[in-house]
C-alpha positions as CSV (number, residue, x, y, z in Angstrom):
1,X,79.7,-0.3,351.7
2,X,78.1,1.4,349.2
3,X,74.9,3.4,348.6
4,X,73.0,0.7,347.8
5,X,74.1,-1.4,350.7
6,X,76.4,-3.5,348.6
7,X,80.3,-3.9,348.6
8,X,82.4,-1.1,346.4
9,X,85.4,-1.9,344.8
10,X,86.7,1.8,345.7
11,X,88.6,3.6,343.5
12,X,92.4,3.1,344.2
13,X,94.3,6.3,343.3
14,X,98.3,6.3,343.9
15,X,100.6,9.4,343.4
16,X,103.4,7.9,341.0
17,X,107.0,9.0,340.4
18,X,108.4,9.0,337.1
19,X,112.4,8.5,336.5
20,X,114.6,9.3,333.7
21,X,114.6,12.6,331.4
22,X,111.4,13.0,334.1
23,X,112.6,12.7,337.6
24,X,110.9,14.2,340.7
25,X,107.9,14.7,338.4
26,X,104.3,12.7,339.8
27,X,101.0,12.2,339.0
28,X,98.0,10.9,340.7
29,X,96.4,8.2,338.7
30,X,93.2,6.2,339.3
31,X,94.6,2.8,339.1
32,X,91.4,0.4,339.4
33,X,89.7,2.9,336.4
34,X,86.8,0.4,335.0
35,X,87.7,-1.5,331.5
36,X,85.6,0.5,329.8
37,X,88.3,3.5,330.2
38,X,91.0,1.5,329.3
39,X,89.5,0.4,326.0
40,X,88.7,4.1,325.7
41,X,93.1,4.6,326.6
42,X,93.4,2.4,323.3
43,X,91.5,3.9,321.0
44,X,92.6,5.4,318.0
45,X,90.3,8.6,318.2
46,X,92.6,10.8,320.2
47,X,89.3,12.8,321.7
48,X,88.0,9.6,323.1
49,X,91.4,8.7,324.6
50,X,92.0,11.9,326.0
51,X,88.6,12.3,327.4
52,X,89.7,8.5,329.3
53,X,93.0,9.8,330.3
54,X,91.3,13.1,331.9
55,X,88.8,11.0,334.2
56,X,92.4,8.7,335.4
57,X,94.7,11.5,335.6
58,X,94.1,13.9,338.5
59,X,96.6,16.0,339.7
60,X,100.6,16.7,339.3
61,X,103.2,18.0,341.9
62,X,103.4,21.6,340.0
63,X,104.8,20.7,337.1
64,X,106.4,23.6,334.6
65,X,107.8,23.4,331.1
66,X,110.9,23.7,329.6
67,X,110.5,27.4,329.5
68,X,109.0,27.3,333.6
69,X,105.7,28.6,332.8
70,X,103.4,26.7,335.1
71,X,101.6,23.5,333.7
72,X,97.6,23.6,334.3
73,X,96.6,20.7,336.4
74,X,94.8,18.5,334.9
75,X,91.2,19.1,334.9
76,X,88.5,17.1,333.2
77,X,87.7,18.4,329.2
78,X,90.3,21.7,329.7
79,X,93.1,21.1,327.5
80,X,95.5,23.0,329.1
81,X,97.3,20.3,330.7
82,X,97.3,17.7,327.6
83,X,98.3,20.3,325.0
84,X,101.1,21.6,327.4
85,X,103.0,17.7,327.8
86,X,104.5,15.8,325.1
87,X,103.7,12.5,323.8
88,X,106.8,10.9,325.5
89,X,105.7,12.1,328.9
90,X,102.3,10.8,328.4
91,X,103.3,7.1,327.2
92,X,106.0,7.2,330.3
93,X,102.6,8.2,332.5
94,X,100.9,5.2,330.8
95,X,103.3,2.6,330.8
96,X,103.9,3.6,335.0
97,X,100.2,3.8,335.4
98,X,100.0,-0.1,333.7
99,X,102.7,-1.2,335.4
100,X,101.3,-0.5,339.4
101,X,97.8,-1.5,338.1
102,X,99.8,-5.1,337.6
103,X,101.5,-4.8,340.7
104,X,98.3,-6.5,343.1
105,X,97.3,-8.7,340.5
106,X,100.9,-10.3,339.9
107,X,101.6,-10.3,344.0
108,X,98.7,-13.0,343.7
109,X,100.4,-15.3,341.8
110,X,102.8,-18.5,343.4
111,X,106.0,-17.1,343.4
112,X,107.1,-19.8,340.9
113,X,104.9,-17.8,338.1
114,X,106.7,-14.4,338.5
């Protein structure tokens, strides 16, 4: 229930595990996030999409660069954790965070249409 009495929809988070040139790393994404984020993921002002990516992204398993200095957890407008990842990491964190949001959805489907 929520405040108002009504049904909530919750907010799903999941910790996910990245593979590859990224293995043992994981993240804890909000993976229901509201379509007004993800048109804010897909916009071509990089403040706006990083302000969405910082309300879906909330925590990593201690995470250090390639030189082992500690990687900030993420944490709303500080920077620290998006300046300190690369642009590959982050589209591998999208593309897994798109991926188990279509997970639910797809299990829906007659087996026929998968």
């Amino acid at each position: 229930m929520s405040v108002n009495g009504g049904l909530s929809v919750g907010k799903r988070e999941e910790w996910l595990v990245l593979s590859g040139p990224y293995a043992g790393l994981s993240f804890k994404a909000w993976i229901n996030y509201p379509s007004v984020l993800k048109r804010a993921l897909n916009s071509e002002d990089n403040d706006v999409a990083r302000e969405a990516f910082a309300k879906i992204i909330s925590a990593h398993n201690g995470w250090t660069d390639h030189d082992g200095t500690a990687i900030p957890q993420p944490n709303g407008s500080d920077p620290g954790f998006w300046d300190a990842i690369s642009d590959e990491l982050l589209a591998a964190m999208v593309i897994l965070m798109r991926n188990e949001a279509a997970k639910y959805p797809t299990s829906l489907l007659p087996k026929q249409l998968r």
